[in-house]
C-alpha positions in Angstrom: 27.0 33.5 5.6 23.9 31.7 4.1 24.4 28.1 4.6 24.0 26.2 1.3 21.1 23.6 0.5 22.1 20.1 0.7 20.7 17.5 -1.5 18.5 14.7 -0.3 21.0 11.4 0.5 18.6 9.0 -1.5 16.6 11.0 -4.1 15.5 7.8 -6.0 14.1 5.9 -3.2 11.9 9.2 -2.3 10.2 9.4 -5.1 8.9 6.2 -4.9 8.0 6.3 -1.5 6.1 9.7 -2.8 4.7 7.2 -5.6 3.3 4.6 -3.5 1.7 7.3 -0.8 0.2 9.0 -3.5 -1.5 5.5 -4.7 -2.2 4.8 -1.4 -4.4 8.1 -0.9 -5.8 8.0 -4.3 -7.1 4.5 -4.4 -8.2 4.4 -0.7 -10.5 7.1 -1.3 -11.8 5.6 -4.5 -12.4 2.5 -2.5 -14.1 4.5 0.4 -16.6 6.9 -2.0 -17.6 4.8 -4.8 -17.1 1.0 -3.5 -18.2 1.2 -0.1 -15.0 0.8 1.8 -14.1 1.4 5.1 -10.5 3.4 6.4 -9.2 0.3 9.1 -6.6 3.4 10.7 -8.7 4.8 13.4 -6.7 7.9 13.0 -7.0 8.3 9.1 -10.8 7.7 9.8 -11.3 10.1 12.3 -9.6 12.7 9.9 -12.0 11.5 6.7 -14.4 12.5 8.5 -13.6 15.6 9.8 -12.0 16.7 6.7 -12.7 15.0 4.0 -9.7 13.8 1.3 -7.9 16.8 2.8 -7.1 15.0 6.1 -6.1 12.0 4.4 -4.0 14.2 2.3 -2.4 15.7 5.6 -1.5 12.8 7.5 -0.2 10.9 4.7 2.4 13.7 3.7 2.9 14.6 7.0 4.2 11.5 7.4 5.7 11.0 4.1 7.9 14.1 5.8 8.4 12.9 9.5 9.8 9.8 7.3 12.5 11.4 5.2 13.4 13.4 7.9 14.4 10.5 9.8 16.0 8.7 6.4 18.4 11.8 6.5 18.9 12.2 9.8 19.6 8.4 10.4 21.7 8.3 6.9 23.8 11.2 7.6 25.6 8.8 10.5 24.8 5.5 8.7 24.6 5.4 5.1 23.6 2.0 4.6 20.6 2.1 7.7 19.2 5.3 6.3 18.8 3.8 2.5 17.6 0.6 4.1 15.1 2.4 5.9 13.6 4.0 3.0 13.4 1.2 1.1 11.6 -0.2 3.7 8.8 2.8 3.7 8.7 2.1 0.4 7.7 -1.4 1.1 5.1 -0.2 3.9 3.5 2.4 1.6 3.2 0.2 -1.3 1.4 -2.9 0.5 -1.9 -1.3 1.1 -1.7 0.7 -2.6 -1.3 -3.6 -3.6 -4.1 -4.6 -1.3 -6.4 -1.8 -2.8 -5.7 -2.7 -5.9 -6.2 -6.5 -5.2 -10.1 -5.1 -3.8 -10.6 -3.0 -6.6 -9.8 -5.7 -9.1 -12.4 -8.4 -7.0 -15.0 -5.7 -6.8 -15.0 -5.2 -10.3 -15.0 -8.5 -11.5 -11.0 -8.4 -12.9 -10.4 -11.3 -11.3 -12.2 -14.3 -10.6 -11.0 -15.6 -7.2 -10.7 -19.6 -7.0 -13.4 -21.5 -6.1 -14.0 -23.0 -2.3 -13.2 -26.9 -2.9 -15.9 -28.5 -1.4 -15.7 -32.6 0.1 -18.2 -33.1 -3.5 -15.8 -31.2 -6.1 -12.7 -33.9 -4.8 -14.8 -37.3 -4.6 -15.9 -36.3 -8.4 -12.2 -35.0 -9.3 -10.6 -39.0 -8.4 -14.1 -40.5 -9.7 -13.2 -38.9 -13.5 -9.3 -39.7 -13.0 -10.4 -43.2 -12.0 -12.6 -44.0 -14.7 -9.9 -41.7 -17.2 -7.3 -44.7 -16.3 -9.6 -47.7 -16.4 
């Protein structure tokens, strides 16, 4: 007797996890080809260049699997651990895509980071508010 297909134990949280390892691929190859970057994962590097986008396609949703796997394999004895767990490769996944974007947004000029307060910018900062209050 065929044995019938189960359904996934947290559907929702897998699709973002897919979500956020998809931006993760896509914007760190836009950050390696056309700003310059650099892959920090020795093993992600070594497959970028060996095989291109290809190997950073491979490893991520190789892992992306190796991950679920152990969502449902952990879930099906503790409900609340396995859901926990994927929320939290949610979180992993999603802080480099937040980092890239963070880059992408500097390199670009979207943001304007603060300027360094130098000894100079403070002593004229309490000479204006002094002579504001005299």
């Amino acid at each position: 007797m065929k044995r019938p297909f189960r359904k996934a134990r947290y559907p929702e949280q897998y699709v973002w996890y897919l979500f956020a390892a998809s931006l993760d691929i896509m914007l760190t190859f836009a950050i390696i080809e056309h700003f310059g970057g650099s892959e920090v994962n020795a093993v992600a590097d070594a497959l970028l260049r060996r095989f291109g986008l290809w190997g950073l396609i491979g490893l991520k949703y190789s892992t992306v699997v190796v991950v679920i796997a152990i969502c449902e394999l952990i879930g099906a004895k503790y409900d609340s651990v396995g859901k926990k767990l994927a929320l939290v490769a949610i979180a992993v996944s999603a802080l480099p895509v937040g980092v890239g974007l963070i880059q992408l947004s500097l390199w670009l000029g979207l943001a304007n980071p603060p300027p360094a307060v130098t000894p100079g910018m403070v002593h004229d900062a309490i000479r204006e508010a002094e002579l504001q209050f005299r």
